[in-house]
MARKEZA-595661 format. One record per residue (C-alpha): z, x, y; residue in three letters. Coordinates in steps of 0.25 Angstrom, whole numbers, plus 5000, padded with zeros to 4 digits. Layout:
<rs>
ZXYALA/...
</rs>
This chain:
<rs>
535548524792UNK/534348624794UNK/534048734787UNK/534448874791UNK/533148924789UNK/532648834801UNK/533748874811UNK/533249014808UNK/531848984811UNK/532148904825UNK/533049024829UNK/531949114828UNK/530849034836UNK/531749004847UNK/532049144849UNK/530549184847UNK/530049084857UNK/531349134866UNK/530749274866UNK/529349214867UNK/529449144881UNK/530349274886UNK/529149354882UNK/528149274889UNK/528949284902UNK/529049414903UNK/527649444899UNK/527349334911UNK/528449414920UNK/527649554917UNK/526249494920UNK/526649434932UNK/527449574938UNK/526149664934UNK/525349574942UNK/526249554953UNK/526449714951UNK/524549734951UNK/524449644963UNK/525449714971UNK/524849844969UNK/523249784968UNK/523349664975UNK/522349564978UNK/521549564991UNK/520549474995UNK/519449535007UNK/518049525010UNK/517449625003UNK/516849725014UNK/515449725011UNK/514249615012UNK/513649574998UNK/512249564998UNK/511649424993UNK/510749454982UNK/509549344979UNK/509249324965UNK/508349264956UNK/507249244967UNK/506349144961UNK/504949184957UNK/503849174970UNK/505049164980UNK/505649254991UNK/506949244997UNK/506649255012UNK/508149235018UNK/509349265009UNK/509049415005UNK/509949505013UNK/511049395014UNK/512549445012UNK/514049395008UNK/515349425012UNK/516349414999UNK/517749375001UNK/518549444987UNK/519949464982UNK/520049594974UNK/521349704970UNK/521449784983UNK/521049894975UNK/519749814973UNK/519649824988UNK/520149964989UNK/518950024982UNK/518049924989UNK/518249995001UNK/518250134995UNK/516950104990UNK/515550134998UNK/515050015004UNK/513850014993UNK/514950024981UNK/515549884990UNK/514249834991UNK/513849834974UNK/515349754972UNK/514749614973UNK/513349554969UNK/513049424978UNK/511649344973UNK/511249214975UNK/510249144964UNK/509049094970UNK/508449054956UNK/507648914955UNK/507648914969UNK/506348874976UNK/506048904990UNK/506648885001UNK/508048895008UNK/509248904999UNK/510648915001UNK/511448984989UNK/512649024985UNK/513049174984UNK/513549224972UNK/514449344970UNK/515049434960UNK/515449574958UNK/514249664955UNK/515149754946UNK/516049724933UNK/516849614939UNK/518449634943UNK/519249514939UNK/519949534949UNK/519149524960UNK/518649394965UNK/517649344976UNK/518349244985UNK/517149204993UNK/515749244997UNK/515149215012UNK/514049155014UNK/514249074999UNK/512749045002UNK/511549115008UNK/510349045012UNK/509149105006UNK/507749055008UNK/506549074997UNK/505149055000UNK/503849074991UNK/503149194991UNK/501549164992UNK/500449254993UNK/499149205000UNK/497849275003UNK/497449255020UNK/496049285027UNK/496149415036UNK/495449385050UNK/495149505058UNK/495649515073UNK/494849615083UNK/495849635093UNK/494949715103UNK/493649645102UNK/493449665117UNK/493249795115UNK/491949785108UNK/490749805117UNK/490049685123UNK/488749725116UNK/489549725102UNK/490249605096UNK/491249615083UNK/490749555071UNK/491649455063UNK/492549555057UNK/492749585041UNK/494049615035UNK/494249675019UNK/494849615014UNK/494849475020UNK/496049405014UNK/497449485012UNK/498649425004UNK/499949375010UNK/501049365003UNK/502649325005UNK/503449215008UNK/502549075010UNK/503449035021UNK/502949175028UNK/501549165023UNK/501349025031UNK/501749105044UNK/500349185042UNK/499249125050UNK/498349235050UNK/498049375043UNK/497349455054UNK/496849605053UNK/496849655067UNK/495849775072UNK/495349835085UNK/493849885086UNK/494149975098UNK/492649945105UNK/491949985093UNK/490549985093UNK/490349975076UNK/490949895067UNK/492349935065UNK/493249935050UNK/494649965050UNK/495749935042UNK/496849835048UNK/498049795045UNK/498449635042UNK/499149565052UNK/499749425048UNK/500149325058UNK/500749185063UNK/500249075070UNK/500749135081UNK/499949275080UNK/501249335076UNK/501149435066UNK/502049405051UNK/502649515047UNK/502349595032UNK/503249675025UNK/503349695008UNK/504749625007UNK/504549494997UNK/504749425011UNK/503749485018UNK/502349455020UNK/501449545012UNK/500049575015UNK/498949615005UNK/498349705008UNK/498749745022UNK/497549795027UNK/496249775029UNK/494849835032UNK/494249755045UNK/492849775047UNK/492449735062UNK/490849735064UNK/490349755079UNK/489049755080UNK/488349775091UNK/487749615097UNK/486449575094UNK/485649605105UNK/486849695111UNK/486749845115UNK/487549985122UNK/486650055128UNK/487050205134UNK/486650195148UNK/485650325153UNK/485550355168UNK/484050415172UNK/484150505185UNK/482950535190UNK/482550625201UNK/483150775206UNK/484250785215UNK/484050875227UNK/483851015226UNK/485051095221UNK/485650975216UNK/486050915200UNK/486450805195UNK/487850835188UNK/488250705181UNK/487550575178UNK/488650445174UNK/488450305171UNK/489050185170UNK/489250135162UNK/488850205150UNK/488250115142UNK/487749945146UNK/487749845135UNK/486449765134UNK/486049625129UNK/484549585124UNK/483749545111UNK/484149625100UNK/482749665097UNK/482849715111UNK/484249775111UNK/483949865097UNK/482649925104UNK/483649975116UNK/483850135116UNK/485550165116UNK/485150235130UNK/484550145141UNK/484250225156UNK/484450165170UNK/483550155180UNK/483350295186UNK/484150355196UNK/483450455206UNK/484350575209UNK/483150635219UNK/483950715228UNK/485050715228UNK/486150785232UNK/487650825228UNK/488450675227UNK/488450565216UNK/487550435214UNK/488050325209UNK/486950195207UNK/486950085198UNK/485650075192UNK/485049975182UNK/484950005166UNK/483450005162UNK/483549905151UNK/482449835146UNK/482049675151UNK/482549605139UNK/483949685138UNK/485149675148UNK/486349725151UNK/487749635144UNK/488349645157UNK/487049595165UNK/486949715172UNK/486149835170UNK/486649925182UNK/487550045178UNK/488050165186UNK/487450305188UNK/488350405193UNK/487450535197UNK/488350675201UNK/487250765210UNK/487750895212UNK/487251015218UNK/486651085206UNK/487351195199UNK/486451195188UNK/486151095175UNK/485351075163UNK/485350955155UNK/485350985141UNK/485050875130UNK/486350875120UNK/486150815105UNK/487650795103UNK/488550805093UNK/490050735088UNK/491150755080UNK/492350665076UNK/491550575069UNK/492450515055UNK/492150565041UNK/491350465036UNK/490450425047UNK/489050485053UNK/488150495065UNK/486950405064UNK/486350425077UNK/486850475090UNK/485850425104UNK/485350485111UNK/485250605101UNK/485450695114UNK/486250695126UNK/485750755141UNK/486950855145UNK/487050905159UNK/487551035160UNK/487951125174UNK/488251255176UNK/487851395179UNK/486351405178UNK/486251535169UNK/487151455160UNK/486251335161UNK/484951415156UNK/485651465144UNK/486151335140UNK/485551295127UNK/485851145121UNK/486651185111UNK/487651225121UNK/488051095127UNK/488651005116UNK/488850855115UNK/489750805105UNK/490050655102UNK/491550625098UNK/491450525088UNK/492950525082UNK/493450395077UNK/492150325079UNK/491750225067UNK/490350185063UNK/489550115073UNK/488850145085UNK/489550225097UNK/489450275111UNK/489950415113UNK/490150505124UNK/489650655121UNK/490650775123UNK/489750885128UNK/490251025132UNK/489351145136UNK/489451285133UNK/489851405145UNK/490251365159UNK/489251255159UNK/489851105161UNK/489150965157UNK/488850875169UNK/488450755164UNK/488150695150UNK/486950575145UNK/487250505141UNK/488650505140UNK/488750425127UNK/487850435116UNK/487750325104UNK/488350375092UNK/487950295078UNK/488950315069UNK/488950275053UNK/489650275040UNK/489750395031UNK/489550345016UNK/490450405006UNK/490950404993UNK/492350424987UNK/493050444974UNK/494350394971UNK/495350384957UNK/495850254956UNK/496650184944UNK/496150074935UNK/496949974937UNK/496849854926UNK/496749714928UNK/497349604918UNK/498249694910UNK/499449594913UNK/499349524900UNK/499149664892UNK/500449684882UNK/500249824878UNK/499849964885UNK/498749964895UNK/497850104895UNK/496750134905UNK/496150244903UNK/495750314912UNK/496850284923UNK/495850294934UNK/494350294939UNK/493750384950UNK/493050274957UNK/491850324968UNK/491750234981UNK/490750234991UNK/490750185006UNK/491050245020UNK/491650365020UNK/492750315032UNK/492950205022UNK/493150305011UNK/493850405016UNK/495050275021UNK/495050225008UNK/496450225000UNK/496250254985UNK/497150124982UNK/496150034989UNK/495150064976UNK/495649994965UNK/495050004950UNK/495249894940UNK/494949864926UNK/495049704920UNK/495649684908UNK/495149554901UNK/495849574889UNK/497349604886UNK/497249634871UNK/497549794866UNK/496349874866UNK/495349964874UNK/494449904885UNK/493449974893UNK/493349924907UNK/492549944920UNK/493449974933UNK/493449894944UNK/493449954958UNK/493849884969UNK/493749944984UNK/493549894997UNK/492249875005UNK/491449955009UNK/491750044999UNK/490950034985UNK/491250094972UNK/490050174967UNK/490750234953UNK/491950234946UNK/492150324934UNK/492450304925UNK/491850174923UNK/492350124912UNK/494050134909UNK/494650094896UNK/495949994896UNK/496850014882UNK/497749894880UNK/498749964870UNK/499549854862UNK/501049834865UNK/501949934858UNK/502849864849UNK/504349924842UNK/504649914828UNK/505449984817UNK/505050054806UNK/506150094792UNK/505350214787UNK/506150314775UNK/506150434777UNK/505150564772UNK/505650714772UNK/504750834773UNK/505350994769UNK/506350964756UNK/506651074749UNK/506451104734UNK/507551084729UNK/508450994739UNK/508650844739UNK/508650764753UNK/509350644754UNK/509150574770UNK/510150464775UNK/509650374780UNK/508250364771UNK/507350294780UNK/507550284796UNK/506950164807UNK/506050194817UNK/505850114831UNK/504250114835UNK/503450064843UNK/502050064842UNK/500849974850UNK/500649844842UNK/501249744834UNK/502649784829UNK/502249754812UNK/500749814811UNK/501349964818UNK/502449944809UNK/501549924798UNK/500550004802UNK/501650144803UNK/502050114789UNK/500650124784UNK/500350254792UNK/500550384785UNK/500950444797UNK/502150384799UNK/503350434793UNK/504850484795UNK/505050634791UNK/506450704788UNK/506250854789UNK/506950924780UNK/506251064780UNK/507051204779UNK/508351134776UNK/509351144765UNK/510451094758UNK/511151004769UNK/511450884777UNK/510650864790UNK/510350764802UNK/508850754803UNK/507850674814UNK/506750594806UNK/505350644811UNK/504250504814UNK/502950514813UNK/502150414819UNK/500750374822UNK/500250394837UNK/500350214840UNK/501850234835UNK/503150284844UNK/504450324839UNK/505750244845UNK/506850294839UNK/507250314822UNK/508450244817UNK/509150344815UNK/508850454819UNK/509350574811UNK/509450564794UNK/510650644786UNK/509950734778UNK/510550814766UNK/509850904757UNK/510450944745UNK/510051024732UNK/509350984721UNK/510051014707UNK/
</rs>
């Protein structure tokens, strides 16, 4: 038989674990209404979510671009609370769009294509409750290629050759600079065959210099195209200055051709205009022979002797000398001769004058110095012409240095009107105006990237004086002057250096001031602490101070190492850490510590930053 005290024991388990299991199901029972109960009011709902997510690429491998891959999207298929979805659809499209983050890892990739998997999640704090089902594409394709940068030889195209003269010939042209930088893709760089810089010399006589822009193209003539994406071809620099020489051929001349009339025509009778064609005739002969040549050659004369009102045309021969001939094998040209019955006329010899001509350039000779003007008109207007009434002006707007054939505007004063005008071009010689130009520029240093601490350069900038053609001058951007100064050395200290002035041809530099700039390497500034106690200044007769706390931490930085400013602002007598107590009493009071410092030093922050101060009296 069992003890009593046993039965009692059993009793009370059974009916413990009785009330247990009860317990557990209705707990179970609760859980599973209040859920049944949410979801009925929030259910789950599973949709596309309603905007594209952008494919971010990350971790792009050093010296790669991605050139497909960028731009890609996906289409997310998610299960939320429809609550969820209800304020996705309140929301702004941008609020949809920063819901979800899609990236794919490019990291230890190499170049070429690649086919990754797009990984998603939610861009802000995470809801347990909504999940991504699926994502379309799972994978994006995205190719990678090297980027290179290679230097290229500039040739120069002159796309209007044929317009030259036949007497002049274009020199093998110059281009500054003569090699540019590419750079982009490799697979984009091997579709460059040749960097070209196009120009036009519009039938110039001199030689020609203009800046052009660079043209890459294909194998096929096609041009590639630039741009400044990490994808693009770039282009370095962009531009350059083409110098195209034409020069005049060796043992080639223009000469102006001069009719000679000779004779009177009959009695009451003028000759109211004089033309030819054409104007000028391009020979060919020993050079010796062609220099000695005036610009103006004659034709054989032309006897006007008597005639009457009509017009004579003849083709007559240029006189040229045995060992010179026409380019063209012929020497006949044209005269047209205008007879009319006279009205009155005086030739008056013009010395003509211009305007247009470019700041930079001048008139070095103008032939023939005078021009014979034909003027008609009332004859009492005629004897009261003076030369100074008829004037003869040369346009020479736009035109560049060289040699040039220009046709004479000439207008006469009163009711008088100019018949005829020789010749009707005149040879212009035009040249350069030299000039000078002063421009600030900043000093610029060179092999500072190893330098730890501060770089100073002082001064900031240098007036720098250059000299060259005025046109030149006048076109030159201030960023294409340069100043540098070379640092050999990257330890701290003062160095006295001479700029260096880079600038384009034909430009020199005559001065720069000042000519000497001083570069201070400051060492790095270091933080450190330092546990000073306090001093007090303005106590009383008579009162006691007592501080809490007694000494204070202060956060410095100064240039140098950390344990010699330390050690060397303990041993300065300037540095200390003052409590002010002047003009006050008997009291308790919140103070801010006063630091001095040395210049080198800076100030943090003090730990702390107010002291309890209590003054009491002294019995």
């Amino acid at each position: 038989m069992e003890p009593v005290g046993f039965d009692r024991v059993t009793v009370r388990l059974r009916t413990f674990f009785s009330n247990l299991s009860s317990f557990l199901l209705a707990l179970f029972l609760g859980v599973v209404i209040w859920a049944v109960a949410i979801n009925s009011e929030n259910p789950l709902v599973v949709r596309t979510f309603p905007e594209s997510v952008s494919v971010d690429l990350e971790n792009i491998p050093p010296g790669l671009v991605p050139l497909s891959g960028e731009g890609e999207t996906v289409q997310l298929q998610v299960r939320a609370p429809k609550q969820w979805w209800d304020q996705v659809d309140r929301s702004s499209r941008q609020a949809r769009m920063s819901r979800f983050r899609a990236w794919v890892d490019l990291s230890g990739l190499s170049a070429g294509l690649h086919e990754l998997e797009v990984q998603v999640e939610m861009a802000a704090q995470a809801d347990r409750e909504v999940r991504i089902l699926a994502v379309t594409p799972e994978r994006i394709p995205v190719r990678l290629d090297r980027i290179e940068e290679r230097e290229m030889s500039v040739e120069v195209e002159v796309i209007d050759r044929s317009s030259v003269p036949t007497s002049y010939e274009i020199r093998t042209p110059m281009v500054e600079p003569a090699v540019v930088r590419v750079r982009g893709p490799r697979s984009r760089l091997d579709e460059i065959d040749r960097v070209v810089a196009q120009v036009e010399v519009n039938g110039a006589r001199a030689t020609v210099q203009v800046e052009a822009p660079i043209v890459l193209l294909d194998r096929q003539g096609k041009r590639v195209a630039t741009g400044q994406r990490s994808v693009d071809v770039q282009v370095s620099p962009k531009q350059v200055v083409v110098t195209v020489p034409v020069q005049q051929r060796q043992g080639y001349r223009e000469l102006i051709v001069r009719p000679v009339v000779v004779g009177e025509p009959a009695a009451g009778y003028w000759i109211s205009d004089i033309d030819v064609t054409p104007q000028t005739i391009s020979v060919v002969g020993l050079p010796a022979a062609v220099e000695r040549l005036d610009p103006i050659v004659e034709t054989e004369p032309i006897d006007v002797t008597g005639l009457t009102a009509g017009t004579l045309t003849k083709d007559v021969e240029v006189l040229l000398p045995e060992d010179i001939s026409p380019l063209q094998g012929n020497r006949l040209v044209q005269v047209r001769i205008v007879v009319e019955a006279l009205k009155s006329s005086a030739q008056v010899a013009v010395e003509p004058t211009w305007s247009g001509l470019s700041a930079g350039l001048a008139v070095e000779r103008v032939t023939p110095e005078k021009i014979d003007i034909i003027v008609e008109g009332p004859v009492n207007e005629l004897e009261k012409l003076r030369p100074e009434d008829v004037v003869a002006v040369l346009d020479l707007t736009g035109l560049q240095p060289g040699t040039h054939l220009v046709q004479p505007r000439v207008a006469v004063a009163g009711s008088l009107t100019v018949s005829s005008v020789l010749p009707q071009q005149v040879e212009v010689v035009i040249g350069l105006v030299e000039g000078s130009r002063e421009l600030v520029r900043p000093v610029q240093v060179v092999g500072a990237d190893d330098v730890a601490g501060r770089l100073i350069v002082s001064p900031e900038t240098v007036t720098v004086t250059v000299s060259g053609p005025s046109l030149v001058l006048e076109s030159l951007a201030t960023d294409a002057v340069t100043v540098t100064v070379r640092l050999t050395d990257a330890s701290p200290g003062t160095y006295v250096l001479t700029p260096t002035v880079a600038v384009s041809t034909p430009l020199t530099v005559t001065q720069v001031v000042p000519p000497l700039v001083e570069v201070t390497i400051e060492p790095p500034i270091s933080t450190f602490t330092v546990t000073e106690r306090l001093v007090w200044r303005g106590l009383e007769r008579g009162l006691i101070l007592h501080l809490e706390p007694r000494e204070v931490t202060l956060e410095l930085r100064a240039p140098g190492n950390p344990d010699e400013a330390r050690e060397a602002l303990l041993n300065d007598p300037a540095f200390r850490v003052l409590v002010d107590v002047s003009d006050l009493d008997v009291g308790a009071y919140i103070l801010t510590p006063q630091v001095s410092l040395p210049a080198r030093y800076e100030l943090v922050r003090v730990v702390p930053e107010q002291i309890k101060v209590r003054l009491t009296r002294a019995r």
